[in-house]
C-alpha positions in Angstrom: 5.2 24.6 0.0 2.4 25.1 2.9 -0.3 22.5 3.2 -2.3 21.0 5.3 -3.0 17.1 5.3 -4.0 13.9 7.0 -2.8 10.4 6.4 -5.2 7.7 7.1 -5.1 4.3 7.6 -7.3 1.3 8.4 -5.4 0.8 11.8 -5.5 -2.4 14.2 -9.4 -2.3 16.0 -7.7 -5.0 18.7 -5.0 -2.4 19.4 -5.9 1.0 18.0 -2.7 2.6 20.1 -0.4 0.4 17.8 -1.6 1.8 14.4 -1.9 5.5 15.4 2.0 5.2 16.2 2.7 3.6 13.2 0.8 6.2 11.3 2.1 8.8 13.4 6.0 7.6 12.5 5.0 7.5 9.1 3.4 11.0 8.6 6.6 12.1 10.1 8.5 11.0 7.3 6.5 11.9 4.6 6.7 15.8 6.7 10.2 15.9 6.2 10.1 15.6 2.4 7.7 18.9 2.7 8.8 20.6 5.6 6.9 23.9 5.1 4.1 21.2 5.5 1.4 20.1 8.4 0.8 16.6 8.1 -0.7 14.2 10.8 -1.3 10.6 10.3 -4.4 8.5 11.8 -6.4 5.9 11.7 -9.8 4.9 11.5 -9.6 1.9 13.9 -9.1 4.6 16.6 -12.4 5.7 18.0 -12.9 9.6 17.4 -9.1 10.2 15.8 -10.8 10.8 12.4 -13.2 12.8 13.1 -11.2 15.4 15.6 -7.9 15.3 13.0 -10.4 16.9 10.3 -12.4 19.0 12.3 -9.4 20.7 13.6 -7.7 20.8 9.7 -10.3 22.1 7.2 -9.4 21.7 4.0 -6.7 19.6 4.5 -6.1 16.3 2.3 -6.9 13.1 2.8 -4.2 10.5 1.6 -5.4 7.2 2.4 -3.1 4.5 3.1 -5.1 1.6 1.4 -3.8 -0.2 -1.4 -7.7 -0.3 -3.3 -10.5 2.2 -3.4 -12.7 0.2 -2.5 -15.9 0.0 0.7 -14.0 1.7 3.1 -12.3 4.6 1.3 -15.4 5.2 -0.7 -18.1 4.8 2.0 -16.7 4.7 5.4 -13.9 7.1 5.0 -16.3 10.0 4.0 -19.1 9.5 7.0 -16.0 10.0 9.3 -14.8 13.3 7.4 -15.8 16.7 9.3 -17.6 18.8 7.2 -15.0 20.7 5.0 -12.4 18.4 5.0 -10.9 17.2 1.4 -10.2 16.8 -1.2 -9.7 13.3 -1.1 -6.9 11.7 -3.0 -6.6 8.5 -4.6 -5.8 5.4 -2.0 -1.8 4.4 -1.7 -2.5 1.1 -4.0 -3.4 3.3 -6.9 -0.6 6.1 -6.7 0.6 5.9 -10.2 4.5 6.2 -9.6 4.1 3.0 -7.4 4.6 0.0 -9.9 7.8 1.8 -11.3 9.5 1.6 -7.8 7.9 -2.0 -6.7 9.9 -3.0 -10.4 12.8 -0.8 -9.1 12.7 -2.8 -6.2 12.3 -6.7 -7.8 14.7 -5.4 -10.4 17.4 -5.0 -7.7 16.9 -7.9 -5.8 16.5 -9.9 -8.8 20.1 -8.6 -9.7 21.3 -9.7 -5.9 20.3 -13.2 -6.5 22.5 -13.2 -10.0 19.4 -13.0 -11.8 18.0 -10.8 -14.5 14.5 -10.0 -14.2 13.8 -11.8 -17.3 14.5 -14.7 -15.3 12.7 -14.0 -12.4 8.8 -15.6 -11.3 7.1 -12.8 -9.8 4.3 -13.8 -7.2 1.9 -10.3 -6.1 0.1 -11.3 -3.0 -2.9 -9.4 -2.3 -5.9 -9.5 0.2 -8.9 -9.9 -2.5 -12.2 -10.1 -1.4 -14.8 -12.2 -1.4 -17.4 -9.7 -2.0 -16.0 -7.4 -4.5 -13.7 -7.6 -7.6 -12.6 -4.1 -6.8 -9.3 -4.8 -4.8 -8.2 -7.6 -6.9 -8.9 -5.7 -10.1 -6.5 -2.6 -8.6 -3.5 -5.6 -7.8 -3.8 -7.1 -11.2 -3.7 -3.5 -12.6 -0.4 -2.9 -10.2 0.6 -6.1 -11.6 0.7 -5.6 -15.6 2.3 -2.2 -15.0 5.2 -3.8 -12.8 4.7 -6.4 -15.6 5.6 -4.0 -18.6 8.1 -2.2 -16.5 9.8 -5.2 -15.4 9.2 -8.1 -18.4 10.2 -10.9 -15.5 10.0 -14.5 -16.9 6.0 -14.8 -15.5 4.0 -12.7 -12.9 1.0 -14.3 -10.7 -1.1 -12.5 -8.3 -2.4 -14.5 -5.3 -5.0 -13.6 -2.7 -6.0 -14.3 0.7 -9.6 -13.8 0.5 -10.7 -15.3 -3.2 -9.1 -17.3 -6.0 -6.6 -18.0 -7.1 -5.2 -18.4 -3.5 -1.7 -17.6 -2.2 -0.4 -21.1 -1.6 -1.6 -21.8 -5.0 -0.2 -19.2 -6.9 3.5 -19.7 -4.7 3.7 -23.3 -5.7 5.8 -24.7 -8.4 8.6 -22.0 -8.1 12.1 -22.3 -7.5 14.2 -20.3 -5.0 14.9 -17.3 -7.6 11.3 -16.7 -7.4 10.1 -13.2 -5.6 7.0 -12.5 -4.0 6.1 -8.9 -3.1 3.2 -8.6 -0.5 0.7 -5.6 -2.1 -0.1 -4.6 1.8 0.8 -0.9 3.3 1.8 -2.6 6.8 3.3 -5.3 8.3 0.4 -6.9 10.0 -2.8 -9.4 10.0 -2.5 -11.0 6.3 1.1 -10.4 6.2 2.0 -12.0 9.3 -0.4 -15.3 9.6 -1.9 -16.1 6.0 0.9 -14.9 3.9 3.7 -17.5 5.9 1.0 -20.4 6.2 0.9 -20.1 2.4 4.7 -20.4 2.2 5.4 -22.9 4.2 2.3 -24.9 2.5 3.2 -24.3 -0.9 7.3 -24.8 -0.1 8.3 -22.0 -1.2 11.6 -21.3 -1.0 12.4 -17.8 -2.7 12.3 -14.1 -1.6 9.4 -13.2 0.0 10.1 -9.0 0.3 8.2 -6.5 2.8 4.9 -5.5 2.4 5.2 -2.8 -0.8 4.0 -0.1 2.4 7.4 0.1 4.2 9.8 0.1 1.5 11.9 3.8 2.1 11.0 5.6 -0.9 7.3 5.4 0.3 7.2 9.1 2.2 8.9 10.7 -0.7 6.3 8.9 -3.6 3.2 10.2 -0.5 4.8 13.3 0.1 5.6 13.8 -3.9 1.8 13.3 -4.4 0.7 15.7 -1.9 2.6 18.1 -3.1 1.3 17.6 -6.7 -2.3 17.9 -5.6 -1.5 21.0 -3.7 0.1 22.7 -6.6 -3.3 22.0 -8.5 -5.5 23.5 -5.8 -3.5 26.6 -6.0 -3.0 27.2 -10.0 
């Protein structure tokens, strides 16, 4: 299958060079699931990258790697589009194969620790926001479909930026707890708030990689390119 698309991500504004690798390694991934495919990966934290990527690819897709749609994939995303470019698909976060393979995953380190997941705390850390219920809404949805999927003993989201916090929701769980970090990169969050809250709330279960880098996560982006780009054609 032939296509044309672009991978985009929020990037690192302190060190744009760092995120447009990143994004670069990733869209390399995701092109070897679709190898008849043309697929770059950017960010917006690097000054221009956007804008030249979709000038020089109309009509190509826009993935974007966020886990919400939310200010910046539905406002700031869009003013940095060339004219032509789209469509736009739905943000990472909201891909609707992604709870099955987050429960995939607890499910089979639940099973490592001699646990069922019936028997398993389940913490979803998130970055919330103080200003809109938007990205907290789309990680408790992601959280009652890992929920159904999964049945684990009791699930608990915890944010950075509103209430109920992190620390708070990691406290009072024993070490066969998991916490999976609803983040598409290891950085910011992930590395500062997200082990301050551990170590404040003493938590001493699995605390996995941010839901972004697990393997499968080309094929499920790659999978939904693919889908949209059968649709355009049929």
């Amino acid at each position: 299958m032939s296509f044309d698309a672009i991978i985009v991500s929020h990037g690192q504004p302190s060190d744009p060079e760092t995120g447009e690798a990143e994004i670069k390694l990733l869209a390399e991934a995701v092109a070897r699931h679709v190898p008849r495919a043309r697929i770059e990966g950017v960010t917006l934290a690097a000054p221009g990258r956007m804008e030249e990527a979709s000038a020089a690819r109309p009509g190509a897709m826009i993935y974007p790697l966020f886990m919400a749609d939310g200010w910046f994939t539905q406002v700031q995303l869009p003013k940095r589009l060339a004219p032509g470019a789209g469509p736009q698909l739905p943000s990472f976060g909201m891909d609707c194969t992604l709870p099955a393979l987050a429960a995939r995953w607890v499910r089979e380190v639940a099973a490592s620790n001699g646990r069922s997941p019936q028997e398993t705390d389940l913490v979803i850390a998130g970055h919330g926001s103080g200003k809109s219920r938007r990205v907290s809404q789309a990680t408790e949805a992601f959280a009652d479909k890992v929920a159904a999927d999964l049945n684990p003993r009791s699930i608990r989201c915890g944010y950075v930026e509103e209430e109920p916090s992190l620390e708070s929701a990691l406290t009072g769980l024993d070490e066969t707890a998991i916490c999976l970090p609803f983040f598409a990169a290891r950085r910011g969050h992930v590395l500062d708030d997200l082990p301050e809250a551990v170590e404040a709330a003493r938590f001493t279960g699995t605390v996995l990689d941010p839901i972004g880098l697990h393997p499968d996560v080309p094929k499920l982006i790659a999978d939904a390119l693919a889908w949209r780009a059968t649709r355009q054609d049929a």
